[in-house]
Biopython code that builds the backbone (N, CA, C, O; Angstrom):
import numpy as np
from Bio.PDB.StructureBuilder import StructureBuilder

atoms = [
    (1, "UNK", "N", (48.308, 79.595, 158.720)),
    (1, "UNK", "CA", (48.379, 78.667, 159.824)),
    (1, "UNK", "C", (48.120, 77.257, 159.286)),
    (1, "UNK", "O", (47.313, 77.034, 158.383)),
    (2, "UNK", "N", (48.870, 76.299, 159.909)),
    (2, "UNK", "CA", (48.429, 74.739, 159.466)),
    (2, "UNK", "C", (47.346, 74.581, 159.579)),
    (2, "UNK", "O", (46.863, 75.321, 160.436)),
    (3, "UNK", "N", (46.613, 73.894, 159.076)),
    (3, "UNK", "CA", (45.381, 73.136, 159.740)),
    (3, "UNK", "C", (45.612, 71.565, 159.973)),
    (3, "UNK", "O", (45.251, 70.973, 160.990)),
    (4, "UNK", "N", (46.109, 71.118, 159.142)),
    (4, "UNK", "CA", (45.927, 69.760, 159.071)),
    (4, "UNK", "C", (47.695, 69.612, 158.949)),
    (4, "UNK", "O", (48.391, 69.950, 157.992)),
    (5, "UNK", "N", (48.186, 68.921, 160.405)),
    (5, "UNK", "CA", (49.627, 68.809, 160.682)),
    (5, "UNK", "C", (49.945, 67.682, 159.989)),
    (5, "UNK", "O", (51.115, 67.685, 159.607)),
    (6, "UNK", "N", (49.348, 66.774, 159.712)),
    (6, "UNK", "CA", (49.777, 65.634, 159.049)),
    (6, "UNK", "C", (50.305, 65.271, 157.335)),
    (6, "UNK", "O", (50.969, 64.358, 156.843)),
    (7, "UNK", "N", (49.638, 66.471, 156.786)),
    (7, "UNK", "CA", (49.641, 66.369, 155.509)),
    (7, "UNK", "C", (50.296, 68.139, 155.341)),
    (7, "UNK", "O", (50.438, 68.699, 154.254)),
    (8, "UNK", "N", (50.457, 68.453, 156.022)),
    (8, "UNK", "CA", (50.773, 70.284, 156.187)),
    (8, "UNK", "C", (50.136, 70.979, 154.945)),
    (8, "UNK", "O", (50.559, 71.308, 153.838)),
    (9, "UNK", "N", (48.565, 71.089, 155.796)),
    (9, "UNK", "CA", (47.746, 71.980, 154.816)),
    (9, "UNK", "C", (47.486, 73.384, 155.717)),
    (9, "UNK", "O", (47.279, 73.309, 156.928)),
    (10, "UNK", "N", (47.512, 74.398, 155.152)),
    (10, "UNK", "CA", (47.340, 75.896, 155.639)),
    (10, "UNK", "C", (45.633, 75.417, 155.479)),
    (10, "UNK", "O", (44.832, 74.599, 155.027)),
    (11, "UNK", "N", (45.834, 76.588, 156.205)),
    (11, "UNK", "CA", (44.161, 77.555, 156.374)),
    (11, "UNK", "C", (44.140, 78.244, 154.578)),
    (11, "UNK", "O", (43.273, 77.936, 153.760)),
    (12, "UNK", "N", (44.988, 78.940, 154.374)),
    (12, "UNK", "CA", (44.812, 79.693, 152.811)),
    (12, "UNK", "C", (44.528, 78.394, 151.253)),
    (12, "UNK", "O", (43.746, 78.606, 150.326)),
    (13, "UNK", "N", (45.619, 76.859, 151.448)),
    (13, "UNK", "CA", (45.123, 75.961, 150.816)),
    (13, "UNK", "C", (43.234, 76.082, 150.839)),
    (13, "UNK", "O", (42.484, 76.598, 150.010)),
    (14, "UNK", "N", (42.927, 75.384, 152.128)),
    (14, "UNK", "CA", (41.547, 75.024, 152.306)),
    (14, "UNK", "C", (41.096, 76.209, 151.781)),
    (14, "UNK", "O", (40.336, 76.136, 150.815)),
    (15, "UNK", "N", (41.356, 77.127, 152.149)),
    (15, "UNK", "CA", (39.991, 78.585, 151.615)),
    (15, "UNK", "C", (40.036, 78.591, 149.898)),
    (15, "UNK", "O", (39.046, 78.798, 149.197)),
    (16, "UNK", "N", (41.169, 78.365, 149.481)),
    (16, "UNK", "CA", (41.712, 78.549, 147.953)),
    (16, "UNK", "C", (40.945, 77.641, 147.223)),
    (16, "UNK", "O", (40.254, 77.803, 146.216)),
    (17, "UNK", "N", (41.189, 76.637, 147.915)),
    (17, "UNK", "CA", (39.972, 75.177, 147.482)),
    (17, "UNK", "C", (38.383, 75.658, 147.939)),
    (17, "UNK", "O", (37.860, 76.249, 146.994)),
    (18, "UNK", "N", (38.014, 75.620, 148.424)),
    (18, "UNK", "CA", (36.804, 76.360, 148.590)),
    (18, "UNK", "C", (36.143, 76.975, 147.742)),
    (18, "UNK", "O", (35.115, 76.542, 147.221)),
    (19, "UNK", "N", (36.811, 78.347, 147.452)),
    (19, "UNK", "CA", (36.429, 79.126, 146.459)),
    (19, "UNK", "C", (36.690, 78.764, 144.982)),
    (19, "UNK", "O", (35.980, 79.156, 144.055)),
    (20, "UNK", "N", (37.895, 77.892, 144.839)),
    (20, "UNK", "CA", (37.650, 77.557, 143.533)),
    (20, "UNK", "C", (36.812, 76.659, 142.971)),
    (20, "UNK", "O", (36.377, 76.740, 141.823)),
    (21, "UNK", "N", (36.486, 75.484, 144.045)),
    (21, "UNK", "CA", (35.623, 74.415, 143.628)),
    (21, "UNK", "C", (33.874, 74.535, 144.360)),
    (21, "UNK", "O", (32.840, 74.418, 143.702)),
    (22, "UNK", "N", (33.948, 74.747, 145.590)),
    (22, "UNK", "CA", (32.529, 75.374, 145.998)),
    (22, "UNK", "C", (32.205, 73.987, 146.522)),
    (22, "UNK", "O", (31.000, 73.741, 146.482)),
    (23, "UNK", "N", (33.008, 72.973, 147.025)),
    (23, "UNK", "CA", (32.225, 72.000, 147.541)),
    (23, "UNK", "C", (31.053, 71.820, 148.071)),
    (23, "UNK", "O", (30.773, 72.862, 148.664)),
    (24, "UNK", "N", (30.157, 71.004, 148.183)),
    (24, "UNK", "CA", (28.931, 70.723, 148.713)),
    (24, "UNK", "C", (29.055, 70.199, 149.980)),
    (24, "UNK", "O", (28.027, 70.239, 150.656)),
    (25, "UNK", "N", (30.356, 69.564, 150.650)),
    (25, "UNK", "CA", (30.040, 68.610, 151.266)),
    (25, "UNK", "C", (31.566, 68.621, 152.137)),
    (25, "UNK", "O", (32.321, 69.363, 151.508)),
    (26, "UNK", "N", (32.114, 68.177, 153.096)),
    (26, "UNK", "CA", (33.546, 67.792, 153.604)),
    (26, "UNK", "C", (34.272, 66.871, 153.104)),
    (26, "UNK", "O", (35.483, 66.768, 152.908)),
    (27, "UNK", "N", (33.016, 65.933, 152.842)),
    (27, "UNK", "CA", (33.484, 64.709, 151.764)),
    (27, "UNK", "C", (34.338, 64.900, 150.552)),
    (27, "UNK", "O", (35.405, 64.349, 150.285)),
    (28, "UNK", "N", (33.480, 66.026, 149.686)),
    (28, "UNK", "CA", (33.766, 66.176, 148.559)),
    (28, "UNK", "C", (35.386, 67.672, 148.934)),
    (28, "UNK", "O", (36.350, 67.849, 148.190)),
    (29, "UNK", "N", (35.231, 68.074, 149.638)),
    (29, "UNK", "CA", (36.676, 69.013, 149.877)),
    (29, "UNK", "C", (37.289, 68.083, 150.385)),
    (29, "UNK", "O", (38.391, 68.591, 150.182)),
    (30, "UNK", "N", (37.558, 67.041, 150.932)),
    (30, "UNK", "CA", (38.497, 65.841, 150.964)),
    (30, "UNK", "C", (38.888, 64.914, 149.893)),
    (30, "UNK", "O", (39.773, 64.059, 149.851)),
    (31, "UNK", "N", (38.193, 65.215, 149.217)),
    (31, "UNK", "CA", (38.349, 64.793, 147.489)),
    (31, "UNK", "C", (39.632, 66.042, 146.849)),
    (31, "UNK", "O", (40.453, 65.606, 146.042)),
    (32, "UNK", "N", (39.705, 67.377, 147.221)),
    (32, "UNK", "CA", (40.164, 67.490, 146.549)),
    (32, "UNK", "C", (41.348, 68.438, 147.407)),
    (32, "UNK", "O", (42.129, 69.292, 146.987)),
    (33, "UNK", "N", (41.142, 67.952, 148.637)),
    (33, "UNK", "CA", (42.677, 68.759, 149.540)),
    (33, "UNK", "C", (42.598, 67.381, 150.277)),
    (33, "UNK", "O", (41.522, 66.793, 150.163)),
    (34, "UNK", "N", (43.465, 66.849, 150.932)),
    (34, "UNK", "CA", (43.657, 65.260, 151.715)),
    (34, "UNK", "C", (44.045, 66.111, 153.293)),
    (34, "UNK", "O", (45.112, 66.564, 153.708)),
    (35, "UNK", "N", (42.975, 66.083, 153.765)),
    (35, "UNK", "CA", (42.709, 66.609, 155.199)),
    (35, "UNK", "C", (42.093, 65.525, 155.939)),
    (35, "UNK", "O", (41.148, 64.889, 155.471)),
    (36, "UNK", "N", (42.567, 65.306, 157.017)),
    (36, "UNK", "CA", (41.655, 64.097, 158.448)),
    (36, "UNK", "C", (41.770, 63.228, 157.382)),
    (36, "UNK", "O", (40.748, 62.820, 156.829)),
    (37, "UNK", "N", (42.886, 62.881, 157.008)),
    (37, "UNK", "CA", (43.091, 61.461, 156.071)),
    (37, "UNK", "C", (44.272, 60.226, 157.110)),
    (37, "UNK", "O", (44.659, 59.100, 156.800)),
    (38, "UNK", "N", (44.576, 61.125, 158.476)),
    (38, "UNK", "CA", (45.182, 60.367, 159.316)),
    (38, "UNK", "C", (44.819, 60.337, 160.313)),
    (38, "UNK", "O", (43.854, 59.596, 160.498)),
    (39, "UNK", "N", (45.280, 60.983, 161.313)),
    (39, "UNK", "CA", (44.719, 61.268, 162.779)),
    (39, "UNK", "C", (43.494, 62.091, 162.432)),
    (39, "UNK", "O", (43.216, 61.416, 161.440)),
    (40, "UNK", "N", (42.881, 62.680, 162.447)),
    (40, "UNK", "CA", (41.307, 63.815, 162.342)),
    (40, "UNK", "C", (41.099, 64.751, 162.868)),
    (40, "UNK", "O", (40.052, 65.393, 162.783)),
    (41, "UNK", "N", (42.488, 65.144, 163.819)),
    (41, "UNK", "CA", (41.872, 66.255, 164.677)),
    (41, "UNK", "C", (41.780, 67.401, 163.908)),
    (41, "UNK", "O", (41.485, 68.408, 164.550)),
    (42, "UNK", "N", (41.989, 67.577, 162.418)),
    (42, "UNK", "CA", (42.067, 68.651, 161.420)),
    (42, "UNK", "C", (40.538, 69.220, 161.289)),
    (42, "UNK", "O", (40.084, 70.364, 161.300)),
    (43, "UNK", "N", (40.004, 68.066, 161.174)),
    (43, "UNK", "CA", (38.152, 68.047, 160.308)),
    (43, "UNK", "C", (37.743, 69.155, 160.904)),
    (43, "UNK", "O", (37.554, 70.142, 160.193)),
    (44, "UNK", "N", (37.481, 69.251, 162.560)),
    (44, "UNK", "CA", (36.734, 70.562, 162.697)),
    (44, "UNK", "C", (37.102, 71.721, 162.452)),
    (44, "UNK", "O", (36.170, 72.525, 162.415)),
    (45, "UNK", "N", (37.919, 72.056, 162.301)),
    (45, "UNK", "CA", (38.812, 73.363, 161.878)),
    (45, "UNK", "C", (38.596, 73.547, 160.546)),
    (45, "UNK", "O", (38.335, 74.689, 160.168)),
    (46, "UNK", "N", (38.659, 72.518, 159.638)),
    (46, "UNK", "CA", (38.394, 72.843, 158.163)),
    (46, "UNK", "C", (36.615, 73.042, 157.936)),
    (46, "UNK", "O", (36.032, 73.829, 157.190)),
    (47, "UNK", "N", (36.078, 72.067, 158.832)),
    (47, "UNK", "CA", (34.953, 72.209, 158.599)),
    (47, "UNK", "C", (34.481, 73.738, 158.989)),
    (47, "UNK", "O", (33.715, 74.406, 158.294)),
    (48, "UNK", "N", (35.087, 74.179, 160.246)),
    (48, "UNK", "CA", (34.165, 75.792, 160.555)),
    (48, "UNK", "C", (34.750, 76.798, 159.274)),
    (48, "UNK", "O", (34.001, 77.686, 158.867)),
    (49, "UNK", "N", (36.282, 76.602, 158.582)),
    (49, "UNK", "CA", (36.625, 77.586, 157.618)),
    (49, "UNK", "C", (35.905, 77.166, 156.273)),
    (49, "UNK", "O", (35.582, 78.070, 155.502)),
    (50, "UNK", "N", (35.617, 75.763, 155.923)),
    (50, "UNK", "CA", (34.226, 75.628, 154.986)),
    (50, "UNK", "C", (33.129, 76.674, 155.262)),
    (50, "UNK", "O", (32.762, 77.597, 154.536)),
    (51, "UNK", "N", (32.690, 76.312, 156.488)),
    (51, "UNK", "CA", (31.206, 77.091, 156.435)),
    (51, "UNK", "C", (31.489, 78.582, 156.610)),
    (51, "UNK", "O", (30.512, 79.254, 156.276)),
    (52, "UNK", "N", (32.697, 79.418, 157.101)),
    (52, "UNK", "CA", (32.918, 80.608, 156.707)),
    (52, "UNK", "C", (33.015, 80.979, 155.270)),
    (52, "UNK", "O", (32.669, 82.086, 154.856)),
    (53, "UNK", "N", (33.430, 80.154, 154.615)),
    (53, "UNK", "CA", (34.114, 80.545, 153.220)),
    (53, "UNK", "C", (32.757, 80.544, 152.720)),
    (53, "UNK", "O", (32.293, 81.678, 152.597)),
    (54, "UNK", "N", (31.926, 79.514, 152.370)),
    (54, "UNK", "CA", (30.641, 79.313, 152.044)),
    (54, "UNK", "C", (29.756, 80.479, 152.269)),
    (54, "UNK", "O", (29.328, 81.254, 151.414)),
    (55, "UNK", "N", (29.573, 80.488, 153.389)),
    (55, "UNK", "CA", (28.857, 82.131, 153.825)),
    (55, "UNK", "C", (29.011, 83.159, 153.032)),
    (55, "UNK", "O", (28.206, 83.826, 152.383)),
    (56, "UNK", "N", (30.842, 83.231, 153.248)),
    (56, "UNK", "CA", (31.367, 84.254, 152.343)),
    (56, "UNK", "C", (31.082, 84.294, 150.635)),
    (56, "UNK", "O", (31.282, 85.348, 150.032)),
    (57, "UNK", "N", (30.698, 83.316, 150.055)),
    (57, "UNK", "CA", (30.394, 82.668, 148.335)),
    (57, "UNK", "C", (29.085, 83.252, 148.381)),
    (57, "UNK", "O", (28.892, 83.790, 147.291)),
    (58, "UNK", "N", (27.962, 83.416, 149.242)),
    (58, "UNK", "CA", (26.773, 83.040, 149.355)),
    (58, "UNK", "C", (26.406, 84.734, 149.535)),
    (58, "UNK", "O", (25.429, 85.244, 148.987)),
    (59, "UNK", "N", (27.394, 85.510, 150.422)),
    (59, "UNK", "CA", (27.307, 87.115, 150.322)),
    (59, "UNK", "C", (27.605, 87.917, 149.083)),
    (59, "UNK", "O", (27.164, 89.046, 148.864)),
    (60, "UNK", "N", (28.537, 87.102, 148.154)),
    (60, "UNK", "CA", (28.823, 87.901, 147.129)),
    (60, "UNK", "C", (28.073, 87.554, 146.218)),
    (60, "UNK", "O", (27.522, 88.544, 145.737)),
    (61, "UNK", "N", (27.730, 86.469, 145.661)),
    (61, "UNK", "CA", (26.398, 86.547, 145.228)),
    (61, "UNK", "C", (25.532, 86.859, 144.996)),
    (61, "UNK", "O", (25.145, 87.061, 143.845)),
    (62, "UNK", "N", (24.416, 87.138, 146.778)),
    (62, "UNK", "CA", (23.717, 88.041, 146.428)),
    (62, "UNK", "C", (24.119, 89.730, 146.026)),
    (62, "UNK", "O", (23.369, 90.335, 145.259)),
    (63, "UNK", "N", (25.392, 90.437, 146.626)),
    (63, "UNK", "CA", (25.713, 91.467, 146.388)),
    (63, "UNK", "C", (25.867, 91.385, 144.435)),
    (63, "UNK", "O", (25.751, 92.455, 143.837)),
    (64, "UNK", "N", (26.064, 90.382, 143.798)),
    (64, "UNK", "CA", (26.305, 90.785, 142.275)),
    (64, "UNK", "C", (25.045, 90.677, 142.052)),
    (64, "UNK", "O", (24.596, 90.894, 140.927)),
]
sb = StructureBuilder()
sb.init_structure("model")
sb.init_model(0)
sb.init_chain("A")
sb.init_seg("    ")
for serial, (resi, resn, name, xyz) in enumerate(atoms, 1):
    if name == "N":
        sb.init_residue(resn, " ", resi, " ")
    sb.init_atom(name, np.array(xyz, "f"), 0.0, 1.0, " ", f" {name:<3s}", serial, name[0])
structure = sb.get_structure()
């Protein structure tokens, strides 16, 4: 699914970025996918699949 119509970023981009880089921050995953770089209505959507993905980094972890 798009997330961000302006720049046509999927939901699978953002998660892909996520897991490969582990951002700290929205800031810093806007550093490295260009999301809410026009209109913004993208940010919250990326932001709740950040903090899923994160969660998800943070379960496997402790499971290893």
């Amino acid at each position: 699914m798009y997330v961000c119509l302006c720049n046509a970023i999927s939901d699978k981009t953002i998660r892909e970025a996520i897991r490969r880089h582990q951002p700290k921050s929205i800031q810093h995953l806007r550093k490295i996918v260009p999301v809410g770089q026009q209109c913004g209505k993208c940010i919250r959507t990326t932001r709740e699949i950040m903090d899923e993905e994160l969660l998800l980094l943070a379960e496997y972890k402790e499971i290893a």
